[in-house]
Kinemage of the C-alpha trace (Angstrom):
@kinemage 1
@onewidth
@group {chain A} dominant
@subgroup {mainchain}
@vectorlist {calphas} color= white
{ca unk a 1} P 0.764 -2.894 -32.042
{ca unk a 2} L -0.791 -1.853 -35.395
{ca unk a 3} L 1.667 -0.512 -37.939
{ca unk a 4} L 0.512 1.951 -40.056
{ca unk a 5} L 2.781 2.485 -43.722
{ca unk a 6} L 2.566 4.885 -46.454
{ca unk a 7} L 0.694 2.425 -48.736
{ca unk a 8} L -1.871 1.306 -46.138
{ca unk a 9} L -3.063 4.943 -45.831
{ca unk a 10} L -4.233 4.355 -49.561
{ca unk a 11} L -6.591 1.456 -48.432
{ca unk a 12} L -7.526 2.885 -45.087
{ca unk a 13} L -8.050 6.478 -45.438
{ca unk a 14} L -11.904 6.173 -46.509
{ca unk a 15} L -12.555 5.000 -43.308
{ca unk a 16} L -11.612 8.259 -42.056
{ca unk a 17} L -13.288 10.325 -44.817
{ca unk a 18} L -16.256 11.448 -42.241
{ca unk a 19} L -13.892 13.740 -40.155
{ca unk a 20} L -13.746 17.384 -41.305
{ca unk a 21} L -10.713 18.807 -42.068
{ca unk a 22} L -10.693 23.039 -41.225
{ca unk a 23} L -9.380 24.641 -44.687
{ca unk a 24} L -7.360 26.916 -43.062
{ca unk a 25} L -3.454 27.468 -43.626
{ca unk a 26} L -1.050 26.080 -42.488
{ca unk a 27} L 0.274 29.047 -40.115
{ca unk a 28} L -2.870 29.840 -39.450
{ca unk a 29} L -3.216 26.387 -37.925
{ca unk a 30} L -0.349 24.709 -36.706
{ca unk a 31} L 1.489 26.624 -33.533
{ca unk a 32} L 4.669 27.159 -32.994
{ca unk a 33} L 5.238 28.113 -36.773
{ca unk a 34} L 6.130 31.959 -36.329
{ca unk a 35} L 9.180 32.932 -36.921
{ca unk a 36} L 11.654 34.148 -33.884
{ca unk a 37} L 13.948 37.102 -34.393
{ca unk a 38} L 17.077 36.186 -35.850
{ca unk a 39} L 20.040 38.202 -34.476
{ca unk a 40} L 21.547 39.228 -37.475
{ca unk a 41} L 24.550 40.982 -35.102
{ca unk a 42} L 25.543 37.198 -34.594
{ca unk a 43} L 25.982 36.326 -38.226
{ca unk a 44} L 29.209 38.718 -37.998
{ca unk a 45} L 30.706 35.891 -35.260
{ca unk a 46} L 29.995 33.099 -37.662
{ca unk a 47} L 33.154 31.116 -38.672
{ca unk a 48} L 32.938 28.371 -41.968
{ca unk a 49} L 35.030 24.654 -41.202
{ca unk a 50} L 35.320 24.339 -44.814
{ca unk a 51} L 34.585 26.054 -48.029
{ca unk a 52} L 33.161 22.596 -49.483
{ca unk a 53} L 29.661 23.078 -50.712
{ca unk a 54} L 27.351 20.283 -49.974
{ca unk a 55} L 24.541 18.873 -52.994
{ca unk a 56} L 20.939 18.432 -51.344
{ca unk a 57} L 17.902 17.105 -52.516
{ca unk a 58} L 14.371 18.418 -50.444
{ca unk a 59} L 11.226 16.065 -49.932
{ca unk a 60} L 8.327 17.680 -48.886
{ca unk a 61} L 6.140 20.448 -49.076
{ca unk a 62} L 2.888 19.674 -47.835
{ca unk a 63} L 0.881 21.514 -44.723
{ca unk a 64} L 4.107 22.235 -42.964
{ca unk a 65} L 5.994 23.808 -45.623
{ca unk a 66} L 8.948 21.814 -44.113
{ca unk a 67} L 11.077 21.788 -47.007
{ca unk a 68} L 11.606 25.354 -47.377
{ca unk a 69} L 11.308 26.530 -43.418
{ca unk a 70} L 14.511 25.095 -42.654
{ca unk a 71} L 17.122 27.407 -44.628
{ca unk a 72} L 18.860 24.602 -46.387
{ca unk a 73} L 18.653 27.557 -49.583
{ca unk a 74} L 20.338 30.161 -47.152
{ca unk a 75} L 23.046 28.336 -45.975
{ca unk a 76} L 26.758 29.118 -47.937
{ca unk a 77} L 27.907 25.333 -48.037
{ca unk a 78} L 24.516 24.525 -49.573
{ca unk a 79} L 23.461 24.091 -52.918
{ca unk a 80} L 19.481 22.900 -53.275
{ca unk a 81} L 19.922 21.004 -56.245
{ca unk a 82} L 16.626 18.869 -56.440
{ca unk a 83} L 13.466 19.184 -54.479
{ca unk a 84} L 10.338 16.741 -54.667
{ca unk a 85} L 6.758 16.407 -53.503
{ca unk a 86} L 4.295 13.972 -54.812
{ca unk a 87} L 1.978 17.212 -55.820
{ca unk a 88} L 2.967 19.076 -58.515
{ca unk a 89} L 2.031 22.314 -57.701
{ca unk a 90} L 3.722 21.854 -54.411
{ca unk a 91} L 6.857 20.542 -56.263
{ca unk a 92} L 6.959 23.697 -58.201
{ca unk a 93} L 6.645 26.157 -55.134
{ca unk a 94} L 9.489 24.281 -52.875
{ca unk a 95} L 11.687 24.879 -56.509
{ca unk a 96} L 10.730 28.266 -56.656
{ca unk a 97} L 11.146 28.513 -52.440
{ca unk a 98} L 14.418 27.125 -52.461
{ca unk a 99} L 15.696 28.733 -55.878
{ca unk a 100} L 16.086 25.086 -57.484
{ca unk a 101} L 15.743 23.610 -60.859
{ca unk a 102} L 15.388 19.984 -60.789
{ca unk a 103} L 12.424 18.648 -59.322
{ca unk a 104} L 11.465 15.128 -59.117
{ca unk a 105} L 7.630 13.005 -58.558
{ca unk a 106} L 8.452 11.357 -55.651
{ca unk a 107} L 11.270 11.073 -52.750
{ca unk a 108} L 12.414 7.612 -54.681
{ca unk a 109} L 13.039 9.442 -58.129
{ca unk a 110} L 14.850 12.038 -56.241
{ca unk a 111} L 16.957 9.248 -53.559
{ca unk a 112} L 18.214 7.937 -57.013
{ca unk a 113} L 20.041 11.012 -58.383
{ca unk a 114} L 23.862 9.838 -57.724
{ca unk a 115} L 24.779 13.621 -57.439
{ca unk a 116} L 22.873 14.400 -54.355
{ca unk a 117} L 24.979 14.101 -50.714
{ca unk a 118} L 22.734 14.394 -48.762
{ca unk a 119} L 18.428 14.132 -48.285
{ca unk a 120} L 16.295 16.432 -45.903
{ca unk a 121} L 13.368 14.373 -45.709
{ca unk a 122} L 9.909 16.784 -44.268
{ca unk a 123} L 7.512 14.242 -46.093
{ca unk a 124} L 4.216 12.523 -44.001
{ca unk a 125} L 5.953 11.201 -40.636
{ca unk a 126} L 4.103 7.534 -41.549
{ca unk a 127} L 7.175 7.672 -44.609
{ca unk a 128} L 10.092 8.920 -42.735
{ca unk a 129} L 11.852 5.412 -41.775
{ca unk a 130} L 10.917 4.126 -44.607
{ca unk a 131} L 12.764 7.288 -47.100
{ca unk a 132} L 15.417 7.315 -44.476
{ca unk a 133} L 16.289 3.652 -44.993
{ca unk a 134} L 16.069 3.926 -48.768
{ca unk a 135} L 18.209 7.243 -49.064
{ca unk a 136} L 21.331 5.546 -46.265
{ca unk a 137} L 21.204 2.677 -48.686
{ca unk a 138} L 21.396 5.257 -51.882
{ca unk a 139} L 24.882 6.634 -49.840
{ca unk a 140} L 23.283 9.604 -49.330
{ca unk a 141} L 22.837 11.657 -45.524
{ca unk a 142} L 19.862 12.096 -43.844
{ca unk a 143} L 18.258 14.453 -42.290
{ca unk a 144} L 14.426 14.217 -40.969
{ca unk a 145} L 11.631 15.975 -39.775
{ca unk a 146} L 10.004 13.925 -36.550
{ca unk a 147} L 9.412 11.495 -35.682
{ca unk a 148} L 12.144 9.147 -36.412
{ca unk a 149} L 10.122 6.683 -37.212
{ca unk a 150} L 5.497 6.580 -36.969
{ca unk a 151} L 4.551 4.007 -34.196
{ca unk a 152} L 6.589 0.902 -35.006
{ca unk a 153} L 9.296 -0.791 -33.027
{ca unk a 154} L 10.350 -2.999 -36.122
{ca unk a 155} L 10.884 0.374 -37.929
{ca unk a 156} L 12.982 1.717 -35.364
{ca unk a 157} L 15.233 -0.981 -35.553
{ca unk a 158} L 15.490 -1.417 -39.052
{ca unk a 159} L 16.905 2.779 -39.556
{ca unk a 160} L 19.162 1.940 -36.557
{ca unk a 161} L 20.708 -0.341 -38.315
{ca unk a 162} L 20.614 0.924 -41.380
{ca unk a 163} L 22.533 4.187 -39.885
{ca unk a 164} L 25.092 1.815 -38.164
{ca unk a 165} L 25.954 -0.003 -41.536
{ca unk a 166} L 26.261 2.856 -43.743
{ca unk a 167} L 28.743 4.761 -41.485
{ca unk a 168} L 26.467 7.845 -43.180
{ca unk a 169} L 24.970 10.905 -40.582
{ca unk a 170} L 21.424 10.872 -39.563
{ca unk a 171} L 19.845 13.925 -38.044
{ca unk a 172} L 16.251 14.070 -36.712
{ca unk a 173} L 15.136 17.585 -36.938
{ca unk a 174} L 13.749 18.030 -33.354
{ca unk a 175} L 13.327 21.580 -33.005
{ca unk a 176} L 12.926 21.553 -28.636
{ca unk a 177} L 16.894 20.749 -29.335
{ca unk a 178} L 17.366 24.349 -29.909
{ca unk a 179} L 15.356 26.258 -27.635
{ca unk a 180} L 16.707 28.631 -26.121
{ca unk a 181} L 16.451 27.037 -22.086
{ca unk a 182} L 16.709 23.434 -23.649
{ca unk a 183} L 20.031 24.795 -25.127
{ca unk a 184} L 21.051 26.333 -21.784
{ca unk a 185} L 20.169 22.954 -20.001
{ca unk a 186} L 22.692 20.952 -22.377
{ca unk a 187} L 25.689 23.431 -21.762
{ca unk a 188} L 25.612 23.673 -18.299
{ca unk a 189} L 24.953 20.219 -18.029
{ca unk a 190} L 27.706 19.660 -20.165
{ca unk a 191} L 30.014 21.891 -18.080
{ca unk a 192} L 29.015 19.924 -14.700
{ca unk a 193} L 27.255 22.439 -13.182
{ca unk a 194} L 24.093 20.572 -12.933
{ca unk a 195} L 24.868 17.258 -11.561
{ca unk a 196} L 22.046 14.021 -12.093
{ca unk a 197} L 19.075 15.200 -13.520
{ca unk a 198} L 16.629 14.061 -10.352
{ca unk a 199} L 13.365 15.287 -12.536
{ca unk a 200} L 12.434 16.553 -16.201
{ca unk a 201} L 9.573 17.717 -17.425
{ca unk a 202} L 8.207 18.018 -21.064
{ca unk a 203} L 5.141 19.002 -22.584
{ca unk a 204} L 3.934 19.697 -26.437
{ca unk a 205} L 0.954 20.942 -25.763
{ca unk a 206} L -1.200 21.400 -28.855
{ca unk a 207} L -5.235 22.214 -29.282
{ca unk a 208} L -6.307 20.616 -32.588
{ca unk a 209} L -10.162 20.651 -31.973
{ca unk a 210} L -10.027 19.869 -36.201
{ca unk a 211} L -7.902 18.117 -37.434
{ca unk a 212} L -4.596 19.607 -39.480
{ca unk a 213} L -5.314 18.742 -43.176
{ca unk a 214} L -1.927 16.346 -44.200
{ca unk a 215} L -1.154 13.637 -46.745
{ca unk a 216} L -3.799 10.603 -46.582
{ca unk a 217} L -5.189 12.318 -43.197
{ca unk a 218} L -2.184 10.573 -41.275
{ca unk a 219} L -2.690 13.623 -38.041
{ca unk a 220} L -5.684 12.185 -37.560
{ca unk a 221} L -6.625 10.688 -34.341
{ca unk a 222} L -3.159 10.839 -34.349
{ca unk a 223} L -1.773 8.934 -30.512
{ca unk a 224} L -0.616 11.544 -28.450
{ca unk a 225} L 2.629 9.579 -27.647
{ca unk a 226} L 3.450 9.001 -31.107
{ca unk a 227} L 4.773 12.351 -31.486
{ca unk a 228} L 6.901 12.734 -28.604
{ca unk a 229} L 9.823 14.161 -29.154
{ca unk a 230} L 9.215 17.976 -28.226
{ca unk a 231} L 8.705 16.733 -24.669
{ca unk a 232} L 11.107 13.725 -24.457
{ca unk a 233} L 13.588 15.851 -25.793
{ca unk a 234} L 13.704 17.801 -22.187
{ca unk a 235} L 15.416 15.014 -21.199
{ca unk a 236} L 17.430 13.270 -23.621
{ca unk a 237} L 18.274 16.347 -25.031
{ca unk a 238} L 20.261 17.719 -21.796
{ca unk a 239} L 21.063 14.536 -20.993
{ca unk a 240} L 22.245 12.745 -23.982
{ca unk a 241} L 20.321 9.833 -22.026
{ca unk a 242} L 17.034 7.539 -22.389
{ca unk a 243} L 14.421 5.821 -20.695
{ca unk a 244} L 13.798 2.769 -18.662
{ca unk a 245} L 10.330 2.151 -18.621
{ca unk a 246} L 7.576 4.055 -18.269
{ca unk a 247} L 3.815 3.895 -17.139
{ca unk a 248} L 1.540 6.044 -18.957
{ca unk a 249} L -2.005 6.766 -18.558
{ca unk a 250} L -4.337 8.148 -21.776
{ca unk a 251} L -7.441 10.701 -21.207
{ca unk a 252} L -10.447 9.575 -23.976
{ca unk a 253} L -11.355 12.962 -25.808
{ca unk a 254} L -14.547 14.467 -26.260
{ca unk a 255} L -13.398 15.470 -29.875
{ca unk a 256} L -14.870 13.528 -32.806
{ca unk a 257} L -11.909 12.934 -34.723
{ca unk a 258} L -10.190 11.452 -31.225
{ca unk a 259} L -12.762 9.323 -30.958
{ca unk a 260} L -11.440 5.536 -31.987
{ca unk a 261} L -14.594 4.655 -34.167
{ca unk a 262} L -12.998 8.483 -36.116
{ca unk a 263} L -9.374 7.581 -36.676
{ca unk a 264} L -7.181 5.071 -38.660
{ca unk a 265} L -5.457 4.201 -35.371
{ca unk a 266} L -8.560 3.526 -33.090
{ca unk a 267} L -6.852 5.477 -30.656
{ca unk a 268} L -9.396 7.251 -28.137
{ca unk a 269} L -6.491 9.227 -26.418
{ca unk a 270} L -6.368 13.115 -26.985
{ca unk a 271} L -4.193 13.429 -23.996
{ca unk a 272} L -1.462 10.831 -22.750
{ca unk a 273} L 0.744 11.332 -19.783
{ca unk a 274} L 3.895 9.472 -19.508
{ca unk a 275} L 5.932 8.578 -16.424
{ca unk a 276} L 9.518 7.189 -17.182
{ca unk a 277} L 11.999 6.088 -14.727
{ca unk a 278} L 15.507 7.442 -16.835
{ca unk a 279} L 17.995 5.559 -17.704
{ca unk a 280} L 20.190 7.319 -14.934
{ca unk a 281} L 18.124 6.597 -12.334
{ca unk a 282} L 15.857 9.722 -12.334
{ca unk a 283} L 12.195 10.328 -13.338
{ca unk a 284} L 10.492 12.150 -16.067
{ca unk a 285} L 6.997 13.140 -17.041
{ca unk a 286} L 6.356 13.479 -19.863
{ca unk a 287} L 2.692 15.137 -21.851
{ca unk a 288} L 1.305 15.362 -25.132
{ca unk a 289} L -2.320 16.687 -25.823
{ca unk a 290} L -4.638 17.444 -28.537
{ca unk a 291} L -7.582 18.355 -26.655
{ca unk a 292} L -6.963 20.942 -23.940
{ca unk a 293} L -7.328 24.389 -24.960
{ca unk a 294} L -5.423 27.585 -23.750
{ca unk a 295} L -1.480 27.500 -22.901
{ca unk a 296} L 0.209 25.645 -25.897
{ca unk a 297} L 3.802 25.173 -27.081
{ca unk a 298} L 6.519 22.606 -26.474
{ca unk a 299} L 8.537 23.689 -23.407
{ca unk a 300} L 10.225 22.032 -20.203
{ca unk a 301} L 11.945 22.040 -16.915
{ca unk a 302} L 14.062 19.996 -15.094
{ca unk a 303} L 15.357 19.755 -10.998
{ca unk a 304} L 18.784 18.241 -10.489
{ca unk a 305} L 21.951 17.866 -8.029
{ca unk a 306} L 22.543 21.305 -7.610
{ca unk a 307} L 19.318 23.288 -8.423
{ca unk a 308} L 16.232 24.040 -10.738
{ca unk a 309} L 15.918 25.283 -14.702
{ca unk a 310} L 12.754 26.787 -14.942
{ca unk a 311} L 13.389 29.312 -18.005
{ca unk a 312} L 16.771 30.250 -15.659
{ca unk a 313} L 19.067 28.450 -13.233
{ca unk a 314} L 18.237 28.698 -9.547
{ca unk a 315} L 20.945 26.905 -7.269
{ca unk a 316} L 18.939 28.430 -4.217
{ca unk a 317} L 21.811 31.129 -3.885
{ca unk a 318} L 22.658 32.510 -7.128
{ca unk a 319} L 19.577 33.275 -9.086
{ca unk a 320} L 18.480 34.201 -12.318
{ca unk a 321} L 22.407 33.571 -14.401
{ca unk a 322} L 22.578 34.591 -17.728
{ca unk a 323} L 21.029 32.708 -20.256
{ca unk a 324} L 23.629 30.815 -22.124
{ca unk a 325} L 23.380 31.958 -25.881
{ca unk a 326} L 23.122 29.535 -29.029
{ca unk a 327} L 26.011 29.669 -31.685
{ca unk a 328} L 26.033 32.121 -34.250
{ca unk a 329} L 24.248 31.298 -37.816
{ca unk a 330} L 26.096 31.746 -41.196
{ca unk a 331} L 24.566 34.925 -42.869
{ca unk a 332} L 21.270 35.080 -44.233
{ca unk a 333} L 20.346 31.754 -42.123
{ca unk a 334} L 17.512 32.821 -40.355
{ca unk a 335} L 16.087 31.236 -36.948
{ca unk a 336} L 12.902 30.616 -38.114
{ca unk a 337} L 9.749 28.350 -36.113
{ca unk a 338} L 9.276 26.531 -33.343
{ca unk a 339} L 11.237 28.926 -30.997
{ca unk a 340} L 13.806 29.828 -33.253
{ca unk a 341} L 15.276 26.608 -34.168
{ca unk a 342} L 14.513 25.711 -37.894
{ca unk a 343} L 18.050 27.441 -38.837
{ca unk a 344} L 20.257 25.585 -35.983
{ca unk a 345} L 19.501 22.131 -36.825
{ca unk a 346} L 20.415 23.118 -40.401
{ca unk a 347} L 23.128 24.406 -39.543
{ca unk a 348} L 24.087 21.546 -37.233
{ca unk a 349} L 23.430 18.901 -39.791
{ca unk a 350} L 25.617 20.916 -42.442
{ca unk a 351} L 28.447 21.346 -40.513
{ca unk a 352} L 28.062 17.612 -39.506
{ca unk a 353} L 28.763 16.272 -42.382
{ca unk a 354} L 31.475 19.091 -43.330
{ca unk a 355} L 33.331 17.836 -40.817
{ca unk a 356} L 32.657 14.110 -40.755
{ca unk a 357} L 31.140 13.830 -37.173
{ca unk a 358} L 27.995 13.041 -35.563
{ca unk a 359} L 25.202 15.245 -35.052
{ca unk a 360} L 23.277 16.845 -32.308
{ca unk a 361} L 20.646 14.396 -32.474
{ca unk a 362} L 22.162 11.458 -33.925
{ca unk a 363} L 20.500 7.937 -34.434
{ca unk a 364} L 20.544 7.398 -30.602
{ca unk a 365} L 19.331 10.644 -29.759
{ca unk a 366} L 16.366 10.749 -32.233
{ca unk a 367} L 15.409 6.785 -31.068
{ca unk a 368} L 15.517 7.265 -28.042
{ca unk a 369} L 13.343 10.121 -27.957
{ca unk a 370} L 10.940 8.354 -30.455
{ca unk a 371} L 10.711 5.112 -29.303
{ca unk a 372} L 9.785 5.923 -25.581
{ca unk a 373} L 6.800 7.338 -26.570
{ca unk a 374} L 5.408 4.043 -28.795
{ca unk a 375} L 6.252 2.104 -25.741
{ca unk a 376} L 4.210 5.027 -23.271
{ca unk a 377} L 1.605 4.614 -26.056
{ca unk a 378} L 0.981 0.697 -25.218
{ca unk a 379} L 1.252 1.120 -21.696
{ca unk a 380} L -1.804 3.959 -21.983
{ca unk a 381} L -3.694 1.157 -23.999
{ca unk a 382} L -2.742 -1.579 -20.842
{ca unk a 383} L -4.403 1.240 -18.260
{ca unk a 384} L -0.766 2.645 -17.180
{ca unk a 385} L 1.074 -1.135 -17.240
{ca unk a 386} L 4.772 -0.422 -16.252
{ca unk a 387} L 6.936 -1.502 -19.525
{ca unk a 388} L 10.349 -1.812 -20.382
{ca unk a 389} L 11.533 0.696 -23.481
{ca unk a 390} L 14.328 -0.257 -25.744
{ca unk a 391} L 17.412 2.023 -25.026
{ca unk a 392} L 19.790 2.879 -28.195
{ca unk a 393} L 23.179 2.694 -28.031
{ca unk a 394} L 26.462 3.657 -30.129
């Protein structure tokens, strides 16, 4: 397995320089961005667990506009009080976005400001284990945009263990979490009125026929699998479960920058489908593509015990129950992207470490998710070899 770091991207990135890179925005390019509609009616229901207000310092500000998108600014037990980005000009908008004064260089400057609580970290995904490790061992929370950690098993369990010795929270920011049917799923499998999950499905579907511009052209070429957490999460996010093994096969693109010769990763995959036996005895397939046009988005459905969630629960008798609804977010929180979830995991994460418990998608959670898809990855590059995944456990 080839493990690609933040430096390395300094010494390899030339090798990519021949692929184009489409100047548009980034909500012109990247889907899933547009905002939901935020029911304001619910911000009326909200209740605060504590009056505390919580010190955190932003990284990131590049393409996605991460740093900013998830309400952190909004939120009344929240005080911004340093962002960074390793542009200045981006520095200066995420201050001005999230109504902050300090701003630091880098992630490191920031990590070692002994007033901060707590770090979001929405920097490249090849420097999110590495920030994550640095910031537990600075005492501070963490919260971070996906994946967990880029393509590297080592990684994965150096931040596991780095969560388990700090006693600190860790949050990955996986927005499928908070869907609205994903969210149904949970509760009602939560309540017992699923039973075993005999089959999940989960695909991020997502037509990049240029590449999305990004820090040291890390999206490029980018294996499918090593961004898998908007379709794993249709599992381990009702489930609270993993994955056994899996067998995955990989589809070589026509697209340039897919092509291995094109990419830093000498991946020739635009499209890899994942089969996983889970760990409760079920299966789950799993998709992510770069290079089939038409439907997009990250959504799911699963078959268990007692009937089918397909956007609603059908038992075979009762048909088409009310959707369970999400909780209610403090005022002036908004939804936001990626089907209305930016504003939930905030939320979730704040009121986390308000009340000194673990998150939604804790450590396990966000590992489980992640690392299933590096292992799918090598089985695609072993022509669908059936391999055992690492499960994560608390």
């Amino acid at each position: 397995m080839r493990k690609i770091t933040r430096r390395g991207f300094l010494h390899t990135v030339s090798g990519a320089a021949t692929v184009g890179i489409a100047s548009l925005t980034a909500q012109d390019q990247i889907q899933g961005f547009e905002k939901a509609i935020t029911d304001e009616e619910s911000w009326k229901a909200w209740q605060p667990v504590s009056d505390r207000r919580i010190r955190v310092g932003i990284a990131g500000h590049g393409v996605c506009q991460f740093g900013a998108a998830f309400s952190f600014q909004h939120h009344p037990n929240v005080i911004v009080a340093a962002v960074s980005d390793l542009d200045p000009s981006r520095c200066r908008d995420l201050a001005r976005a999230c109504r902050c004064q300090r701003m630091y260089p880098s992630c490191e400057a920031m990590i070692r400001d002994d007033s901060l609580e707590a770090i979001f970290i929405a920097t490249d995904a090849p420097s999110h284990a590495r920030l994550a490790i640095a910031a537990l061992a600075a005492g501070k929370h963490v919260a971070s945009a996906v994946p967990a950690v880029f393509g590297s098993l080592e990684d994965a369990e150096a931040l596991f263990t780095a969560v388990k010795s700090s006693g600190l929270i860790y949050m990955m920011f996986e927005t499928s979490y908070f869907h609205e049917d994903l969210h149904a799923m949970r509760q009602l499998y939560r309540a017992g009125d699923l039973g075993q999950v005999i089959y999940a499905e989960g695909e991020y579907w997502h037509y990049m026929p240029t590449p999305i511009d990004s820090y040291m052209g890390w999206r490029i070429g980018l294996p499918p699998q090593w961004y898998p957490t908007h379709s794993n999460a249709y599992y381990v996010g009702v489930t609270g479960g993993g994955f056994a093994e899996v067998s995955c096969m990989g589809v070589p693109s026509i697209i340039d920058h897919l092509r291995p010769e094109n990419n830093l990763y000498q991946n020739p995959f635009g499209t890899e489908i994942a089969l996983f036996r889970t760990s409760d005895g079920g299966m789950a397939r799993m998709g992510v593509s770069w290079d089939s046009p038409g439907d997009s988005g990250e959504k799911g459905r699963i078959r268990t015990q007692k009937g089918t969630f397909y956007g609603r629960f059908d038992s075979g008798e009762e048909k088409g129950a009310e959707p369970v609804s999400r909780p209610p977010l403090p005022p002036g929180v908004e939804a936001g992207g990626h089907g209305g979830s930016h504003g939930y995991l905030m939320s979730e994460f704040v009121e986390a470490i308000l009340l000194n418990r673990r998150p939604l998608v804790d450590i396990v959670h966000s590992l489980n998710m992640t690392v299933s898809g590096i292992v799918a990855h090598q089985s695609a590059l072993r022509d669908g070899e059936l391999l055992k995944i690492p499960r994560y456990e608390l």
